[in-house]
The first five atom37 places (N, CA, C, CB, O) and aatype in JSON, in Angstrom:
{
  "aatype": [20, 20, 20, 20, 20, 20, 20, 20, 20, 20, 20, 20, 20, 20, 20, 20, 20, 20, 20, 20, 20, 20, 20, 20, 20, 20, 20, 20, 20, 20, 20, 20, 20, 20, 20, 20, 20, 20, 20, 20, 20, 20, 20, 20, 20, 20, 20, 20, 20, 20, 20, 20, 20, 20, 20, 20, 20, 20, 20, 20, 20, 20, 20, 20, 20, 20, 20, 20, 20, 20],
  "atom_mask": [
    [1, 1, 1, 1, 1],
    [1, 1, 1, 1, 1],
    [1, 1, 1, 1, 1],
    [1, 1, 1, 1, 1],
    [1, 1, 1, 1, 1],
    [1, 1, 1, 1, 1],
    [1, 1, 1, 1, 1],
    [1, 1, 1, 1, 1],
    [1, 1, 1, 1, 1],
    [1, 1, 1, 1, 1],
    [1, 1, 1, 1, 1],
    [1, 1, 1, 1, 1],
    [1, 1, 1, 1, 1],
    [1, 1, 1, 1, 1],
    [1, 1, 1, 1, 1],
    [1, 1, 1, 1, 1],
    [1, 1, 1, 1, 1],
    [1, 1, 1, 1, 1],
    [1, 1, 1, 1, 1],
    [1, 1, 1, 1, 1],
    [1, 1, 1, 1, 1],
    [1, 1, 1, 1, 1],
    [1, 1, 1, 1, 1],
    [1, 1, 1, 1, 1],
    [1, 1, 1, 1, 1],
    [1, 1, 1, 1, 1],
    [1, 1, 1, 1, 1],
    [1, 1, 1, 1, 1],
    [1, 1, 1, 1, 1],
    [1, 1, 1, 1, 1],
    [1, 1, 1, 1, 1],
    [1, 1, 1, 1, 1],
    [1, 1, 1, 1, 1],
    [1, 1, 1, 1, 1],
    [1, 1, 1, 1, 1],
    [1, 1, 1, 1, 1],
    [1, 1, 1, 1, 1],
    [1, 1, 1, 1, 1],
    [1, 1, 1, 1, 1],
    [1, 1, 1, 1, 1],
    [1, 1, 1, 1, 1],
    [1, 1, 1, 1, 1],
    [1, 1, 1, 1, 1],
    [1, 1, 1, 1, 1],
    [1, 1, 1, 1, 1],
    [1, 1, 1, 1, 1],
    [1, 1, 1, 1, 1],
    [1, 1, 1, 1, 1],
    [1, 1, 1, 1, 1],
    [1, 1, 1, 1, 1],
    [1, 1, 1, 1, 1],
    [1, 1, 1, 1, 1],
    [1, 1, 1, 1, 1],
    [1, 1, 1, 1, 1],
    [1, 1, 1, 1, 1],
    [1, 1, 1, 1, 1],
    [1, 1, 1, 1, 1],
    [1, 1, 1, 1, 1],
    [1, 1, 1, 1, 1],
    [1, 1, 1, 1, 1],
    [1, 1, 1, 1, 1],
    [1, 1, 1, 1, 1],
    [1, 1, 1, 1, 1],
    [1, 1, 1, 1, 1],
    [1, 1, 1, 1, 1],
    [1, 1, 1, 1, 1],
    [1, 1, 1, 1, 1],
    [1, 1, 1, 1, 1],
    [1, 1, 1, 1, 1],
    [1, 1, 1, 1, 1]
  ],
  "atom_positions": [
    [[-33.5, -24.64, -31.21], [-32.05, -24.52, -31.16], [-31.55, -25.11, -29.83], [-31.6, -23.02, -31.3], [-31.83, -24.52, -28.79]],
    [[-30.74, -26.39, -29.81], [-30.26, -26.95, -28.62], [-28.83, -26.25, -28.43], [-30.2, -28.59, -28.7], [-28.1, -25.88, -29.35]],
    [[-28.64, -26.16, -27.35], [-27.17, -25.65, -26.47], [-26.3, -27.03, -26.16], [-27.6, -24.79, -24.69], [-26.66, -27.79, -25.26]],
    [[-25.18, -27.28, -26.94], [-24.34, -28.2, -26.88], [-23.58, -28.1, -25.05], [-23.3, -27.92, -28.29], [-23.22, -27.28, -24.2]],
    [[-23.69, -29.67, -25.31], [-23.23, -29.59, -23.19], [-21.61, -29.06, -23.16], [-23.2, -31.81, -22.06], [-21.12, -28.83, -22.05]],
    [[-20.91, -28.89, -24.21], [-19.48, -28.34, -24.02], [-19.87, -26.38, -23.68], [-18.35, -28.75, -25.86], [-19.41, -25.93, -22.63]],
    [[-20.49, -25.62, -24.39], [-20.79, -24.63, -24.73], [-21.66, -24.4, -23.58], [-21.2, -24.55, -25.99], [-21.55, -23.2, -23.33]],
    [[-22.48, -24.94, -22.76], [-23.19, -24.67, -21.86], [-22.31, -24.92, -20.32], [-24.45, -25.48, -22.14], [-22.7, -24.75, -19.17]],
    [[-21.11, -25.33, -20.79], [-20.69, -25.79, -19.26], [-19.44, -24.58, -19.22], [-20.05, -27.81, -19.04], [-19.01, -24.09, -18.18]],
    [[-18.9, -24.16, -20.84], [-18.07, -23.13, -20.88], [-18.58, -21.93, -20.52], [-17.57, -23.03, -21.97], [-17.81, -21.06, -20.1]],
    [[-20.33, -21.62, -20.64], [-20.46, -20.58, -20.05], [-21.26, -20.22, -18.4], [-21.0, -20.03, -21.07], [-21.63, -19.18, -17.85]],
    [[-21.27, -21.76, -18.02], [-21.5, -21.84, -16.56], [-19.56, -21.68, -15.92], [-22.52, -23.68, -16.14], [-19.52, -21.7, -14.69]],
    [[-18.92, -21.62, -16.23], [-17.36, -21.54, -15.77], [-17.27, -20.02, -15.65], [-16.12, -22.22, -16.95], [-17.21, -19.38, -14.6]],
    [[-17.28, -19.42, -17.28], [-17.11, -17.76, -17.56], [-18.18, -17.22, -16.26], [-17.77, -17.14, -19.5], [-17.7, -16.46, -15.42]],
    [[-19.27, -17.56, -16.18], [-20.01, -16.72, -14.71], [-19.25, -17.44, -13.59], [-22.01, -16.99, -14.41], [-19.01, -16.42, -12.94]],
    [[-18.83, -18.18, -13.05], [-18.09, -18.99, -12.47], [-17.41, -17.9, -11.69], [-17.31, -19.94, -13.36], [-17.57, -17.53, -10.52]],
    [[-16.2, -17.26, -13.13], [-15.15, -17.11, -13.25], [-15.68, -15.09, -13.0], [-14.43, -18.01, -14.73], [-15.31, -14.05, -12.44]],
    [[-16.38, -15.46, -13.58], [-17.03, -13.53, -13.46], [-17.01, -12.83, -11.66], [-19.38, -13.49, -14.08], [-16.63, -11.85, -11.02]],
    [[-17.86, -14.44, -11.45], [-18.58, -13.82, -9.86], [-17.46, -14.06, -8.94], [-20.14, -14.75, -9.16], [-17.55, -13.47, -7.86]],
    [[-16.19, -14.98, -9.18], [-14.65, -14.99, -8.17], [-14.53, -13.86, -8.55], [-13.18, -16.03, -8.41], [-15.42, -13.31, -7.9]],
    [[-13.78, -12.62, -9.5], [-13.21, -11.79, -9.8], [-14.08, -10.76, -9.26], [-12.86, -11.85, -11.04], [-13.65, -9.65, -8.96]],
    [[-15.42, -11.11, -9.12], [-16.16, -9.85, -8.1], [-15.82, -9.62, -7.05], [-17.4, -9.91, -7.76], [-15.47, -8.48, -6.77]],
    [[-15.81, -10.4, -6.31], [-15.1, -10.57, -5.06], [-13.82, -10.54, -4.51], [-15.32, -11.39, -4.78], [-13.43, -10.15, -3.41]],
    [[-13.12, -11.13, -5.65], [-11.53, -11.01, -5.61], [-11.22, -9.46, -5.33], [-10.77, -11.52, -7.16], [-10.62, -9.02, -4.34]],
    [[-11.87, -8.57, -6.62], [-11.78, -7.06, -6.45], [-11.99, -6.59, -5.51], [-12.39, -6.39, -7.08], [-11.24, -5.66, -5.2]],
    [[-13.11, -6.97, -4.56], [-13.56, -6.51, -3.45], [-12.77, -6.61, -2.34], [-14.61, -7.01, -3.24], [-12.39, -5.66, -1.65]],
    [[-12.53, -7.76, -2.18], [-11.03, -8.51, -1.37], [-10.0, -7.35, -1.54], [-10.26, -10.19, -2.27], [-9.68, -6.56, -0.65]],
    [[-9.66, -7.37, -2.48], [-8.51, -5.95, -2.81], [-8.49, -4.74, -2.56], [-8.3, -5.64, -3.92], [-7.59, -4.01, -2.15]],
    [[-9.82, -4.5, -2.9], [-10.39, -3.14, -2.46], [-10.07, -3.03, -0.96], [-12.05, -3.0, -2.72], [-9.25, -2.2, -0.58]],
    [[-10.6, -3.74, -0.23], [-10.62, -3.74, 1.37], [-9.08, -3.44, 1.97], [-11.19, -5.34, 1.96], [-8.67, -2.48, 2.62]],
    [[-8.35, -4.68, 1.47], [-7.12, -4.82, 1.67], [-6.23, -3.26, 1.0], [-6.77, -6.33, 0.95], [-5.04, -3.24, 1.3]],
    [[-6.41, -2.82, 0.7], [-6.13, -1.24, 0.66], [-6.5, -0.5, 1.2], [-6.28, -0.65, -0.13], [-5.64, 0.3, 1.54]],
    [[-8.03, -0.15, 1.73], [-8.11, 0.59, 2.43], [-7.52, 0.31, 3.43], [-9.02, 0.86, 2.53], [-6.67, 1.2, 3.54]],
    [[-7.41, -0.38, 4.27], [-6.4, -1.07, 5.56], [-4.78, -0.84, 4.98], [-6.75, -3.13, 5.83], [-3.93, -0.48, 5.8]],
    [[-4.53, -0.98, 4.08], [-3.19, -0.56, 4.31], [-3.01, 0.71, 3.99], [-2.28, -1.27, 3.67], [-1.95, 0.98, 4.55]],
    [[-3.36, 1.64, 3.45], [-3.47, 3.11, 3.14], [-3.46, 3.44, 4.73], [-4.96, 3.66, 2.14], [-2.38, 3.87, 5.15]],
    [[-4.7, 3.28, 5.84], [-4.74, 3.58, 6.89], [-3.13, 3.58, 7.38], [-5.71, 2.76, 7.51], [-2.39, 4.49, 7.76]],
    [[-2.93, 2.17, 7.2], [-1.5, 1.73, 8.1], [-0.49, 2.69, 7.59], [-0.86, 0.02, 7.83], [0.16, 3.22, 8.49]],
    [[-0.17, 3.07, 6.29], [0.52, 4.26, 5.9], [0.65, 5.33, 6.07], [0.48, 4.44, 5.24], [1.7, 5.93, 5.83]],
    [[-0.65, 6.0, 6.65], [-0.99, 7.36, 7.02], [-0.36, 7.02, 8.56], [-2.81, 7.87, 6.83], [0.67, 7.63, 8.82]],
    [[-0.88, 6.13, 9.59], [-0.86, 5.99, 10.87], [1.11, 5.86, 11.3], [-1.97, 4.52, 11.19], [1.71, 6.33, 12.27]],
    [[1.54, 5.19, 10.36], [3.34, 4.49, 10.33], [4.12, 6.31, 10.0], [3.77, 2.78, 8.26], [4.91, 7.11, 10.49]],
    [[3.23, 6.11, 8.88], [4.32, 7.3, 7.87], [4.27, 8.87, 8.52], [3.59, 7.51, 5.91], [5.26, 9.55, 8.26]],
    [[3.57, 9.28, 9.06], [3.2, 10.52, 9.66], [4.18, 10.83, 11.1], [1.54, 10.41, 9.99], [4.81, 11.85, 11.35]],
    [[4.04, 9.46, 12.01], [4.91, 9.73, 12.72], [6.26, 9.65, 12.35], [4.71, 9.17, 13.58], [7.01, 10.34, 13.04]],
    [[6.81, 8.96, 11.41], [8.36, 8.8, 11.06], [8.64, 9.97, 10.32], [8.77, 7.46, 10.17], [9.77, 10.47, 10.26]],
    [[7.62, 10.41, 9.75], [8.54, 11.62, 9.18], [8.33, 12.79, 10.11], [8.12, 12.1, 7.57], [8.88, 13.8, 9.69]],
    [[7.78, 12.92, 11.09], [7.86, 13.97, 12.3], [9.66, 13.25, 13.13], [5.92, 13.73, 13.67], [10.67, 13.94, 13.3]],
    [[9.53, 12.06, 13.42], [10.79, 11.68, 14.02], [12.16, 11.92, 13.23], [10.68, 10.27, 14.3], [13.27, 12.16, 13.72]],
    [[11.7, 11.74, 11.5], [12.86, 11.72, 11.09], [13.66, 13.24, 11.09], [12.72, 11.07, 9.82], [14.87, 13.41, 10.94]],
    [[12.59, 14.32, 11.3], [12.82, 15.56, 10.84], [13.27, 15.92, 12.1], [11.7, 16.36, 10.19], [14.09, 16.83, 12.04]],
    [[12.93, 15.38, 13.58], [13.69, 16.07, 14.65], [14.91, 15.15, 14.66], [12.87, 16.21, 16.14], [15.69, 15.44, 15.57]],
    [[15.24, 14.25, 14.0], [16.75, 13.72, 14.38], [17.69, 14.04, 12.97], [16.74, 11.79, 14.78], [18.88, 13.79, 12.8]],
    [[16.63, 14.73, 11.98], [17.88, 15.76, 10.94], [17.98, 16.78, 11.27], [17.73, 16.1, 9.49], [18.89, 17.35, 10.67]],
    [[17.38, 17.48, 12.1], [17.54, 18.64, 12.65], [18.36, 18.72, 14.63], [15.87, 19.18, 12.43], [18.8, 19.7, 15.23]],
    [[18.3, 17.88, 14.89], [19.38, 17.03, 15.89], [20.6, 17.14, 15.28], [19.08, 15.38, 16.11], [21.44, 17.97, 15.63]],
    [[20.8, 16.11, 14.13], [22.38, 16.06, 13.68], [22.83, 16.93, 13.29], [22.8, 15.31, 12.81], [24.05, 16.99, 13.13]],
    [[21.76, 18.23, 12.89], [22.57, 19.48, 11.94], [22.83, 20.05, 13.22], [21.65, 20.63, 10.64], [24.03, 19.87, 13.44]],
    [[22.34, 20.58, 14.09], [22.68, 21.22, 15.08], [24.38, 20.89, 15.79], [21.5, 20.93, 15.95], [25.21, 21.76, 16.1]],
    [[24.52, 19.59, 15.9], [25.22, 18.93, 16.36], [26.68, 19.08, 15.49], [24.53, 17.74, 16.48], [27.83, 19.31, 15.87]],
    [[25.91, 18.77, 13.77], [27.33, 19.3, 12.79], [27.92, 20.23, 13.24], [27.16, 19.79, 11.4], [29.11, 20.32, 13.54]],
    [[26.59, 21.44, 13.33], [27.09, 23.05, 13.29], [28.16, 23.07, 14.51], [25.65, 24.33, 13.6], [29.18, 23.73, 14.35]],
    [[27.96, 22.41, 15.66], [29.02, 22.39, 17.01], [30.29, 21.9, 16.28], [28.55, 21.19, 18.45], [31.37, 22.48, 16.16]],
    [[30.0, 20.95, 15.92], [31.84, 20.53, 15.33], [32.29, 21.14, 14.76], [32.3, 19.51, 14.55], [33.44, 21.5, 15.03]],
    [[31.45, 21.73, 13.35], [32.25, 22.66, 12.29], [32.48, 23.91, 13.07], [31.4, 23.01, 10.81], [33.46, 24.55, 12.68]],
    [[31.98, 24.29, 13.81], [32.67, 25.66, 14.44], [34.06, 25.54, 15.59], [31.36, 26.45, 15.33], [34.81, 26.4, 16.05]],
    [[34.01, 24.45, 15.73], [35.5, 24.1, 16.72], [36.34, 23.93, 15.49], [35.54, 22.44, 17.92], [37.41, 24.5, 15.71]],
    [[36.33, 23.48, 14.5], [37.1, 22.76, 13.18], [38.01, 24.36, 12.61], [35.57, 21.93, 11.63], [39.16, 24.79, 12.54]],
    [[36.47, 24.82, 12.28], [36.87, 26.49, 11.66], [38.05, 26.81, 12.41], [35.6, 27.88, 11.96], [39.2, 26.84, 11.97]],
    [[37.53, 27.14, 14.04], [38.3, 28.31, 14.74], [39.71, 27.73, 14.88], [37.63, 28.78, 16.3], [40.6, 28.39, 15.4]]
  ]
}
């Protein structure tokens, strides 16, 4: 049984094409863990900052609305 050279070159491409997408994944993989990090490292402090400058402005409301009231 001979292997026609179209059929033998389509399945030297498909491994070709197998062993980029191994790597591609891997590539991706990586590139997430690095940005997950960067999310934890960014996001942790902003929401500590954001919570002392909503709790800043409420304080600050509460001063006005009590001059407003009286």
């Amino acid at each position: 049984m001979t292997v026609e050279p179209t059929r033998l070159k389509i399945v030297e491409e498909a491994k070709r094409i197998e062993h980029d997408a191994l790597y591609s994944a891997k590539g991706h993989y990586e590139a997430a863990e690095r940005w997950t990090r960067f999310h934890l490292t960014i996001g942790i402090p902003t929401a500590i900052l954001s919570a002392i400058a909503g709790a800043a402005a409420l304080q600050r409301c509460d001063k006005v609305l009590s001059h407003v009231i009286k």
